[in-house]
C-alpha positions, -999 to +999 in steps of 0.1 A: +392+381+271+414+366+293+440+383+313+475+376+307+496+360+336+529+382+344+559+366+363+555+366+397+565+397+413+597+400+424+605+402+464+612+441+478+641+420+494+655+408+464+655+437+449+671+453+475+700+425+473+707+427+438+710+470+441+730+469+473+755+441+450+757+466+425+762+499+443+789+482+465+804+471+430+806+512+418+814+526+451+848+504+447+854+513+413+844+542+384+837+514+361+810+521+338+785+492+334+800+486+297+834+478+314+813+456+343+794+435+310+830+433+290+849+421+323+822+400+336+794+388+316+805+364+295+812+326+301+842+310+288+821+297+261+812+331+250+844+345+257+858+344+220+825+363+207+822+394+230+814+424+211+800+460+215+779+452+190+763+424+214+771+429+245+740+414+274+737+449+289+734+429+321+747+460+345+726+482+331+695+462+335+706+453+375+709+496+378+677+501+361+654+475+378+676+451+392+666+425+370+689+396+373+703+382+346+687+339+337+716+325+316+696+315+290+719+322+261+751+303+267+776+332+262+767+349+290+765+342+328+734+338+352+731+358+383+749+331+406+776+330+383+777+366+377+782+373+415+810+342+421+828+360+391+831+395+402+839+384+439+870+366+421+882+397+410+909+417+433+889+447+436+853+431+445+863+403+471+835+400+493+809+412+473+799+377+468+796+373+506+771+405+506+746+390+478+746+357+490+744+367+532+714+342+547+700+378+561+683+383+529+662+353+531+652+358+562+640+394+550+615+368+529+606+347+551+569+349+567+575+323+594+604+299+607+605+269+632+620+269+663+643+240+650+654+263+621+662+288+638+681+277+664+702+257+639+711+293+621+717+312+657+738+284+663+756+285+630+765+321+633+780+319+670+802+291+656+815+307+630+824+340+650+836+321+682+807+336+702+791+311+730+755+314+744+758+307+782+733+299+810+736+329+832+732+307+864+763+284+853+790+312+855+798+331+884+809+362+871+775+364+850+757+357+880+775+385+897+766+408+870+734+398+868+726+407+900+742+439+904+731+453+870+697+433+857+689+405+834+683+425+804+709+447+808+737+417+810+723+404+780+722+440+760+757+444+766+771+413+760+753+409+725+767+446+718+802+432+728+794+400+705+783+417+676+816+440+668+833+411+657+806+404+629+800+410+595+774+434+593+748+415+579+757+381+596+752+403+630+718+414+613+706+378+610+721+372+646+694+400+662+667+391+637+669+353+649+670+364+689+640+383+682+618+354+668+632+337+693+620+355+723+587+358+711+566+342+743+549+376+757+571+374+789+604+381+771+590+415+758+623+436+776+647+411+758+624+421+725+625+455+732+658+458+730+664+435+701+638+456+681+662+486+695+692+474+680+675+458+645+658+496+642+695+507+641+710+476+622+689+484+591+685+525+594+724+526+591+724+496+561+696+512+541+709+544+545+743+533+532+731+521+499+702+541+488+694+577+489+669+589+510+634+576+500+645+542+489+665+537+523+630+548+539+612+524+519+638+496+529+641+502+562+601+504+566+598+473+551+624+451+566+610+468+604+576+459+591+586+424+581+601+418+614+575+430+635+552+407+617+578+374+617+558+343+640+576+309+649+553+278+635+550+257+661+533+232+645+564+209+657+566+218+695+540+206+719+506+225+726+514+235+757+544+261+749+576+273+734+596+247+752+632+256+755+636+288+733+614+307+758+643+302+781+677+302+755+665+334+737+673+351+768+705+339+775+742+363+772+762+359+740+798+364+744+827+357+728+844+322+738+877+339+753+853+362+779+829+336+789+846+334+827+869+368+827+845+392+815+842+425+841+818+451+849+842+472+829+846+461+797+806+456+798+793+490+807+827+510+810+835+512+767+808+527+740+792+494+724+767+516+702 
């Protein structure tokens, strides 16, 4: 007798999305999952029809087992519509930009070139004003540099960077610079991007689920990163190239690159 096939099982990740969506839904409003369907489940098409009798139960189903809805029946919406929807409402702005954050597909990725993922560090800095510089191009880096250490220059000026950022985008930002210093000799810079990621996703997780799931999560997503490898099937035999070197470089903000002080480095509470 043959086995039946099942859907492929569904990504700890995604899962973790599509409840964190929700719960950030209900933590800015009482409404009950009826009032969520009525408000936001139908398409225009279905509009007309919408009924208790049958409604989709599409909130309930996301609580239960955050199972997102496919569309197939015209009247009611698919997940990407669902989520573009409720963000268009007053009350749930920016809950579109929390489901559909790039950090959750790096959550399911296995492996990333070095192309790729300079392209996304490179994305993020643009989009928060935030510059990667050589430290031996700009004298007040040098200075700091050698009065405070390497690593230390580069700790505090990507805890500087990162208060300007959406949570998750600055997520994705310390995930990347991990995978990026991944040649052996860049373990300090690694250690304390695994420092700052261990915190990133302890306070996330623990802001969404209660306490086992948020262990579960967080376990997972450490786990994950620990385990994330650049293919460099496109790079030379010989080495990492130039990401060896770049991973390692300070992150400021555009306005700071030749101003920034000892002061606003390791004088203020970046944690």
């Amino acid at each position: 007798m043959k086995k039946k096939q099942g859907g492929q099982r569904k990504h700890w990740a995604e899962k973790a999305r599509v409840w964190v969506w929700y719960r950030e839904i209900k933590r800015r409003s009482n409404w009950s999952d009826y009032v969520l369907d009525y408000e936001f489940a139908w398409t225009d098409e279905g509009m007309p029809s919408r009924s208790i009798d049958h409604r989709p139960r599409m909130f309930e189903w996301i609580r239960r087992v955050a199972r997102k809805p496919k569309g197939q029946d015209p009247r009611w919406r698919d997940m990407n519509s669902l989520v573009i929807a409720v963000d268009q409402h007053p009350l749930f702005h920016g809950t579109g930009a929390l489901y559909q954050a790039e950090f959750w597909d790096l959550l399911q990725e296995q492996t990333s070139t070095p192309s790729l993922a300079q392209n996304r560090v490179d994305q993020l800095l643009q989009v928060y004003g935030l510059v990667r510089i050589n430290p031996d191009s700009i004298v007040e880096i040098t200075k700091l540099i050698e009065k405070y250490g390497r690593e230390q220059v580069f700790d505090r000026c990507l805890m500087l960077s990162l208060r300007r950022m959406y949570s998750l985008s600055a997520m994705a930002l310390v995930w990347l610079l991990y995978l990026q210093t991944e040649p052996a000799h860049n373990w300090r810079f690694r250690e304390i991007l695994e420092s700052i990621a261990d915190k990133q996703l302890d306070h996330f997780f623990n802001h969404y689920f209660s306490l086992d799931l948020h262990l579960t999560y967080y376990t997972d997503a450490i786990h994950t990163l620990q385990h994330l490898r650049l293919d460099m099937s496109e790079r030379p035999p010989y080495g990492f190239g130039y990401i060896e070197t770049i991973g390692t470089w300070p992150i400021l903000p555009n306005e700071l690159i030749n101003s920034i002080t000892a002061e606003q480095l390791f004088s203020l509470d970046l944690l």
